[in-house]
LUMSE-24151 format. One record per residue (C-alpha): x negated, y, z. Coordinates in steps of 0.05 Angstrom, whole numbers, padded with zeros to 5 digits, always signed. Layout:
// LUMSE-24151
XYZ...
END
This chain:
// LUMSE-24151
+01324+01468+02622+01359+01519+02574+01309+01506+02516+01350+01425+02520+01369+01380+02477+01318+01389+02420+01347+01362+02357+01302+01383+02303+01339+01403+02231+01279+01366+02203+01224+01319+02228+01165+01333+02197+01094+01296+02207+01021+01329+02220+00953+01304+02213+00925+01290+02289+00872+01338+02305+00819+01281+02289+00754+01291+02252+00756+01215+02234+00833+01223+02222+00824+01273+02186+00766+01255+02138+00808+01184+02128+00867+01234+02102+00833+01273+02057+00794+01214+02022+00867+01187+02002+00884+01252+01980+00831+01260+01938+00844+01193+01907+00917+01207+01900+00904+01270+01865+00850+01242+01808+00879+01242+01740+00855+01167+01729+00903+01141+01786+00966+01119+01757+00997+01083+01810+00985+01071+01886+01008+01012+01925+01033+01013+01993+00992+00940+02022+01006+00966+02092+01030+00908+02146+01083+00858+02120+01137+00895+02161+01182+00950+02178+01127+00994+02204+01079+00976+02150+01129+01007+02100+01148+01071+02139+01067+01082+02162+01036+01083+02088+01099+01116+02056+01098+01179+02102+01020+01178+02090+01032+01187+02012+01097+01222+02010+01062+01283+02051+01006+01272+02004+01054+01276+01945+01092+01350+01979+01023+01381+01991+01003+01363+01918+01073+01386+01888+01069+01310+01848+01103+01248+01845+01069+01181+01820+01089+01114+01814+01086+01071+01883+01089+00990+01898+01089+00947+01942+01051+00876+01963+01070+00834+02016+01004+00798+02044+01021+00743+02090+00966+00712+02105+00917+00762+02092+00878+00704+02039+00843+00729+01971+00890+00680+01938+00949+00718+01962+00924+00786+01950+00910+00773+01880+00971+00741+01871+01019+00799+01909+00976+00852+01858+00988+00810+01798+01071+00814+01825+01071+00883+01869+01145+00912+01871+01172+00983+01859+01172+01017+01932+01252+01025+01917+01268+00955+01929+01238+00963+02005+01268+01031+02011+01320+01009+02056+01269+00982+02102+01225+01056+02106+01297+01093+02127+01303+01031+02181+01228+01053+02197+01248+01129+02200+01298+01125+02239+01274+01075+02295+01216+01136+02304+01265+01198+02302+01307+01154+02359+01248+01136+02400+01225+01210+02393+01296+01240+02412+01307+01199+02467+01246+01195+02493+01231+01275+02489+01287+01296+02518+01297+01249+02570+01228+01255+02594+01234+01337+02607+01307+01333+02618+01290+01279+02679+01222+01309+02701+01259+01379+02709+01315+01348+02745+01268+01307+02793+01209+01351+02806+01155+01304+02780+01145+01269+02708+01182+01213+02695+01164+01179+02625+01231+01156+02597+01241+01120+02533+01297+01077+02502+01252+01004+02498+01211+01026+02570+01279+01035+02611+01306+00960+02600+01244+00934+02617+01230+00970+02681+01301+00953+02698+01288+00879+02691+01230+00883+02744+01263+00928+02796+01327+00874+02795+01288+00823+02802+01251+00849+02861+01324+00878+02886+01336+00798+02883+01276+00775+02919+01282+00830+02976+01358+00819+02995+01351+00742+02985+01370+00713+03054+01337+00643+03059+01392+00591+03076+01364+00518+03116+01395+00459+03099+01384+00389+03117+01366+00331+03060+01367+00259+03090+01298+00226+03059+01307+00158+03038+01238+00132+03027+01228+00049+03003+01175+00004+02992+01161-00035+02929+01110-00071+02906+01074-00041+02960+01084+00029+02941+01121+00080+02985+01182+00107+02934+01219+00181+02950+01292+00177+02922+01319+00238+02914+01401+00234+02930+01426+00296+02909+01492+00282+02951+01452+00272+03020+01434+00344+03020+01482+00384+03084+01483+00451+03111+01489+00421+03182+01445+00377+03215+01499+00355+03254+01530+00319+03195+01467+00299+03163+01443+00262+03222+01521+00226+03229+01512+00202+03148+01444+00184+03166+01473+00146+03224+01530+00123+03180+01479+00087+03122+01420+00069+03171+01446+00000+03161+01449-00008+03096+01403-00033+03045+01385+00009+02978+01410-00026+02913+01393-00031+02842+01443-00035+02797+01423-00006+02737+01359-00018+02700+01348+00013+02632+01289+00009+02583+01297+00050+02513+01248+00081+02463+01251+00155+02452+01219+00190+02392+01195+00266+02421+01187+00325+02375+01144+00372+02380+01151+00438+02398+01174+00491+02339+01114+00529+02294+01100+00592+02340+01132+00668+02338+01084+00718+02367+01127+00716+02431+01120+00642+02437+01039+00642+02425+01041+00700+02480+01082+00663+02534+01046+00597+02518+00980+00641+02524+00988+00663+02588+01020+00611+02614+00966+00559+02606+00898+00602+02600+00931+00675+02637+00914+00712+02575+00958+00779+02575+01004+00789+02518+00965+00848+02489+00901+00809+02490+00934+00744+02451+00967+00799+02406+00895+00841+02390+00854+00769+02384+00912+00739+02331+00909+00799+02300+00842+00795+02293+00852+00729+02269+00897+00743+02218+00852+00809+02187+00797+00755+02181+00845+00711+02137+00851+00651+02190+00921+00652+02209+00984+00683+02176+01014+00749+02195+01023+00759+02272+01085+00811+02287+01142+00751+02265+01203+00735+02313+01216+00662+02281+01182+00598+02295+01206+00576+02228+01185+00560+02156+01221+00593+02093+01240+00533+02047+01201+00573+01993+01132+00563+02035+01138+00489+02025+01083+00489+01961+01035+00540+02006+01039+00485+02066+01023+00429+02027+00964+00464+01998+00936+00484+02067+00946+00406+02090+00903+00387+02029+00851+00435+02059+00846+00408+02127+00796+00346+02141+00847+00308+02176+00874+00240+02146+00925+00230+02210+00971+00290+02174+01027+00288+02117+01076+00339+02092+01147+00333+02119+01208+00367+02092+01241+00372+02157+01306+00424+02175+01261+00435+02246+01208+00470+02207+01236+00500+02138+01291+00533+02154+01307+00596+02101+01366+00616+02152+01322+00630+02217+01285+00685+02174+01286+00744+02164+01220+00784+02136+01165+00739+02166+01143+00669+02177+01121+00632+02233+01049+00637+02255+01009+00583+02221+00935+00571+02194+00917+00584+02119+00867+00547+02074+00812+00591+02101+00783+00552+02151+00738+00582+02204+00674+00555+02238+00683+00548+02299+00620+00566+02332+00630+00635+02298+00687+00657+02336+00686+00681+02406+00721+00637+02466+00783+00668+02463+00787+00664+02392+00772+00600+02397+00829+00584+02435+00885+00621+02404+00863+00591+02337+00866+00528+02363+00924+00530+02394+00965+00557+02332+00924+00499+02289+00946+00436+02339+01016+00462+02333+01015+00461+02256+00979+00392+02272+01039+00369+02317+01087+00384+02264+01059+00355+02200+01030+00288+02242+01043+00222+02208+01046+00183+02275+01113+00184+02306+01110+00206+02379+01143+00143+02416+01158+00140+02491+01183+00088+02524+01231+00111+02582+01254+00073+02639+01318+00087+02682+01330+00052+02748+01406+00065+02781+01400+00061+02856+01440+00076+02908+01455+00074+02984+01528+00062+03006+01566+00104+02960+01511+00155+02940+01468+00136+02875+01405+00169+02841+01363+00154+02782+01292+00137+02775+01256+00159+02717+01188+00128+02682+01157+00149+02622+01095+00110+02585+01074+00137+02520+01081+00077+02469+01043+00113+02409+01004+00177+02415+01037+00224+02344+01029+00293+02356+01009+00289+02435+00931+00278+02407+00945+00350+02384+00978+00382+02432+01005+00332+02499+01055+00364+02532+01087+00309+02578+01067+00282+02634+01063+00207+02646+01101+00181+02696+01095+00107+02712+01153+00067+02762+01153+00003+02787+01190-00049+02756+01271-00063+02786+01316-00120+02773+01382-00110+02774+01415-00127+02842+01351-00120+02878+01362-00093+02952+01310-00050+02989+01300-00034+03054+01299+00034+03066+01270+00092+03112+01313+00151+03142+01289+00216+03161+01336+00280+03159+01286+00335+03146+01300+00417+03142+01287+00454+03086+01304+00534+03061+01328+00547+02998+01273+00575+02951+01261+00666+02948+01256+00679+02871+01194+00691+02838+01167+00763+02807+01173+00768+02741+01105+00760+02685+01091+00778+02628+01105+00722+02600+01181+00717+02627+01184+00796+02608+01168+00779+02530+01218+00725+02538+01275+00774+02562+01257+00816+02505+01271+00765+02450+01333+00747+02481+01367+00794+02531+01434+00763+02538+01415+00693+02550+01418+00682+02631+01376+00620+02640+01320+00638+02586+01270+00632+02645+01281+00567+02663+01231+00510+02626+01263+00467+02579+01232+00410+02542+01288+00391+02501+01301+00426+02443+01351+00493+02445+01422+00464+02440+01450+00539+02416+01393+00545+02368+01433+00581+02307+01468+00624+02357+01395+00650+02385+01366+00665+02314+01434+00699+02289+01430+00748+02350+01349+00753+02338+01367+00762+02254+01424+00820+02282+01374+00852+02321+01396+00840+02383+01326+00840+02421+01285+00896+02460+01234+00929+02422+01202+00891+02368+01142+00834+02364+01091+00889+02342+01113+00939+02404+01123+00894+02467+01055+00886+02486+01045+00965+02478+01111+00975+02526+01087+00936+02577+01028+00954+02575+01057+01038+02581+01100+01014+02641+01039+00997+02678+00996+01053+02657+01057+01109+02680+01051+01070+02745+01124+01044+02749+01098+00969+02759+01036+00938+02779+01008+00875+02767+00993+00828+02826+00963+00757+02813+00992+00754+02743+01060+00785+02770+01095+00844+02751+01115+00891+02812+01169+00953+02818+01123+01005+02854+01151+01066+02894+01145+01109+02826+01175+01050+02785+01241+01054+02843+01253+01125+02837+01255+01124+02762+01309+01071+02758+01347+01107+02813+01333+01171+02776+01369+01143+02716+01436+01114+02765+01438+01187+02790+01441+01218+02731+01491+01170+02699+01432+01156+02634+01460+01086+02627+01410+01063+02580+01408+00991+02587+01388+00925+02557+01456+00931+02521+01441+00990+02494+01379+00991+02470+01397+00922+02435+01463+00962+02403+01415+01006+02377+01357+00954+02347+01429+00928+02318+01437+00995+02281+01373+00999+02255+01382+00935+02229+01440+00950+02194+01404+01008+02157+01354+00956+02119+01425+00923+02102+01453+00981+02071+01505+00976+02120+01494+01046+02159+01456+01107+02133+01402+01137+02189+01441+01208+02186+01502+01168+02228+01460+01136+02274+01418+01198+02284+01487+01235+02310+01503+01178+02357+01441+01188+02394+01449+01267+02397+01523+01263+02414+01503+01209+02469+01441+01258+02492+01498+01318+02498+01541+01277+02540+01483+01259+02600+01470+01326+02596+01535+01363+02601+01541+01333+02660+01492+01372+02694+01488+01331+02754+01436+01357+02806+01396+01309+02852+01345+01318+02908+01279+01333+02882+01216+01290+02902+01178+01322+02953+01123+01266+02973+01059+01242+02921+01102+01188+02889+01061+01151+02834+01000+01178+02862+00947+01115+02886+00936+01129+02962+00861+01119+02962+00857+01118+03035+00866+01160+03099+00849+01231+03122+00779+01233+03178+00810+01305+03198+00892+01295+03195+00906+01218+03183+00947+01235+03119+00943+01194+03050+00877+01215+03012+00897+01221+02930+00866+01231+02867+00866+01297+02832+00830+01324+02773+00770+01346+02814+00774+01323+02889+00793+01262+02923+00847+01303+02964+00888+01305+03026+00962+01314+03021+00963+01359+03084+00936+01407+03045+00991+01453+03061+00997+01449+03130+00923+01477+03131+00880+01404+03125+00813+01422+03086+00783+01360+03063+00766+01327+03012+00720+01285+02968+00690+01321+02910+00695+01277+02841+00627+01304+02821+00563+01299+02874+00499+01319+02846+00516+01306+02776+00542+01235+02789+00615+01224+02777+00646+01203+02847+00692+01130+02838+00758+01108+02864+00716+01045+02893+00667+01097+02928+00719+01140+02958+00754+01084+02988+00689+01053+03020+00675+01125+03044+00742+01133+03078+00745+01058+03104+00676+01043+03125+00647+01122+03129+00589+01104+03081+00584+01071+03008+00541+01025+02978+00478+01052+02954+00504+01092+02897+00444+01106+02836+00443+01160+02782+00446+01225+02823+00396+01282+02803+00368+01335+02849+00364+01409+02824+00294+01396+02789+00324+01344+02748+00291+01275+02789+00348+01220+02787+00353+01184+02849+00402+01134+02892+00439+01140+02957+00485+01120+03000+00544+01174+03016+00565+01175+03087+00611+01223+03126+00575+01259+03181+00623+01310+03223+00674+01299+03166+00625+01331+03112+00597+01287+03061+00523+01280+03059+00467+01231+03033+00437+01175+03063+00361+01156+03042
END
């Protein structure tokens, strides 16, 4: 604890100890170092981290070498031979981006100072490691509320009086939102009240609606719409679109817009003449160019390479698909025309609405249909029906877990309370969500979400139940760890601090001053020197099942399968390594449950003949079974 805070006079970079690394390393330095080479150009990912990532590579390259030569830059978005030769016939001096590397700089010497000293600074106050980092606490935070919600939600009853009619010889629910009670007392005296009287139309409504479709996709959007509809995770959709994009198929994948720069307007117009579609035409629409909503990338879109189909893998298939009918929806000649109905009703003094939708023409919905038809009988004003009463009970609904999808969702937009809830229309606060995304005011970024989440279930502070994201008993004492020691690194201030780093690629703030924020906000958590109770059970550990001898919780070690009343005396255990065959998690827990495995293959005796076996316990010894 005395050897805390580090705060390095210099960061400084190393080579990992990689052959492959290494060899990759030296091959550019050798390059870099040839008379011949004038100039090198920095072609690294259209992005913050693409800037700081090749830059630190050459600038080490250039301190070994004691030289200095000229660097550019290209821009390659989407990765097409068209573009590269055009970004190396126009690649900019490194300077003009240089704003962009100190934003890159600094976002690592942040995560490194936070996370480095809050890791040892918490592990040494709790007695076991507890991975802490500024983008991982917000989101394990999000999870352990949620399931705070869910566990201290008290169901409530309450007592809806059905009114069900006939027409046309259909049996109709209606829905009154006003014959809903907490008592069943006083919904049985309404239903009493109205059982007379006759349900009335007196509204009836028909209009034409043009629908628009959904916005050109953000990586966060593909993501959620991913696993939404085929339960692909996040990182999967992000490695298969990236893959996508390296093969020159779609445009770059790390963008937080679902918009069009107004200067992409010739580029989209040449990809339309490439596709073999005649139902599509350009459109210069505010809903997909939009130079505002932007910042360094564009929304996710196909190029003029086309693939074959057949040559990409299912889920490839899919994701490519799904980015290519959403650039279909949006450039579709055919207007997408519904035709809705509305039918007023009500009972006594309480009304409701009926809605119907037919599609009238087709537009974008051949591409990508995202309504659902919903056909009602036709009403004529004044018509009375006779109705049915039944007062039924009903609880209110528990909240659901979080996904992953709602987690990347909360990401992009912290502050915005009902961003889970499903909404077909489009966003009414629109320019107010892009100038908070264009401020920074997000966790983590589109390139390290996926990563995040996927390090939050790796540590083993959430799990992942039927595509639902759990607070474990490890995930618990972290958060609480954090209240206890007063570390209040929330959503709002991890977004105060993506808002900093933004301002250094303005010019606004210089990384030096938001460098001494986070040291002078590291001094402060730990001048208080708060002491809390240390943990004392195998929290985070996976109990793999129960001890023969003792009946304590069996858990995995570096070598054994082991019993945690080890130190009250309790011998067994499970060896990880039987006859040269590495012991799994699956067969431990069939040994413990059932007292035998499966037949297990690939053991060898002492004269080197590979065999298979069963393991069974016999007097709470492990032995073979032939």
């Amino acid at each position: 604890m005395e050897d805390l805070p580090y705060f390095p006079k210099e960061f400084e970079y190393k080579i990992k100890s990689d052959k492959g690394i290494k060899d990759r390393y030296n091959i550019i330095k050798s390059l870099i170092k040839r008379n011949d080479i004038i100039e090198i150009v920095n072609a690294g990912d259209p992005d913050r981290e693409g800037e700081t990532l090749v830059n630190i590579v050459v600038y080490q390259i250039f301190d070994e070498l004691k030289l200095k030569k000229q660097v550019s830059r290209i821009w390659l978005d989407p990765l097409t031979e068209e573009k590269v030769r055009e970004e190396l016939n126009n690649r900019k001096p490194i300077e003009k981006t240089e704003n962009l590397y100190k934003e890159g700089k600094t976002r690592a010497y942040l995560d490194w100072l936070y996370g480095i000293n809050l890791t040892e600074y918490n592990t040494l106050k709790v007695g076991k490691l507890m991975n802490t980092g500024r983008v991982i606490i917000p989101l394990v935070r999000w999870i352990y509320d949620r399931e705070q919600t869910i566990n201290n939600f008290i169901p409530e009853e309450y007592y809806p009086i059905e009114v069900t009619v006939n027409k046309d010889g259909k049996e109709i629910k209606l829905n009154f939102n006003e014959l809903k009670f907490k008592e069943k007392r006083e919904a049985e005296y309404i239903a009493d009240l109205i059982k007379d009287e006759n349900v009335k139309v007196i509204g009836v409504e028909a209009k034409e609606q043009i629908k628009n479709p959904k916005k050109l996709f953000s990586l966060s959007t593909l993501q959620s719409y991913m696993f939404q509809k085929f339960k692909i995770t996040i990182s999967n959709t992000l490695s298969i679109v990236q893959s996508l994009y390296e093969k020159g198929f779609l445009t770059y994948p790390r963008t937080d817009t679902e918009y069009l720069s107004e200067d992409e307007k010739n580029k989209v117009k040449e990809i339309l003449k490439y596709q073999d579609n005649d139902d599509l035409e350009f459109k210069d629409s505010k809903s997909i160019f939009d130079s505002s909503k932007v910042e360094s990338h564009t929304a996710i879109i196909i190029t003029t390479k086309t693939p074959k189909l057949d040559t990409l893998t299912d889920l490839e298939k899919k994701v490519y698909l799904t980015v290519r009918n959403r650039f279909y929806s949006n450039f579709c000649k055919e207007k997408c025309i519904l035709e809705k109905t509305i039918a007023s009703l009500e009972i006594d003094k309480y009304k409701t609405k009926l809605i119907g939708t037919a599609v009238k023409e087709k537009g974008y919905l051949k591409y990508e249909n995202d309504i659902g038809e919903n056909e009602i009988p036709k009403f004529v004003i004044n018509e009375e029906l006779l109705p049915k009463l039944k007062v039924t009970e009903k609880q209110t609904e528990t909240p659901v877990h979080l996904s992953e999808s709602d987690l990347i969702k909360l990401c992009k937009n912290p502050f915005k309370d009902d961003l889970l809830k499903e909404d077909e229309e489009e966003e009414k606060d629109d320019n107010e969500e892009y100038k908070k995304i264009l401020e920074g005011s997000q966790i983590g970024t589109e390139a390290t979400r996926a990563l995040m989440i996927e390090k939050i279930k790796n540590v083993g502070y959430v799990k992942v139940e039927k595509n639902k994201l759990l607070i474990t008993e490890y995930g618990i004492k972290f958060i609480e760890t954090l209240e206890e020691l007063k570390e209040n690194l929330w959503k709002e201030k991890t977004a105060e601090m993506n808002k900093n780093l933004k301002k250094i690629s303005r010019g606004e703030l210089e990384p030096s001053e938001v460098i001494n924020e986070a040291q002078k906000e590291i001094k402060e958590i730990f001048a208080q020197n708060i002491e809390i109770e240390k943990v004392t059970t195998n929290i985070g550990k996976e109990v793999i099942g129960k001890c023969p001898i003792c009946g304590k919780d069996i858990i995995e070690n570096s070598y054994y399968f082991s019993c945690t009343g080890y130190k009250e005396g309790c011998k067994f255990g499970i060896s990880k390594k039987i006859a040269g065959k590495t012991i799994s998690k699956v067969n431990a827990k069939q040994l413990l449950k059932n007292g035998e495995t499966n037949m297990v293959s690939g053991f060898k005796s002492k004269k080197g003949r590979v065999f298979q076996a069963k393991l069974i316990l016999n007097d709470n010894k492990v032995e073979f079974e032939f």
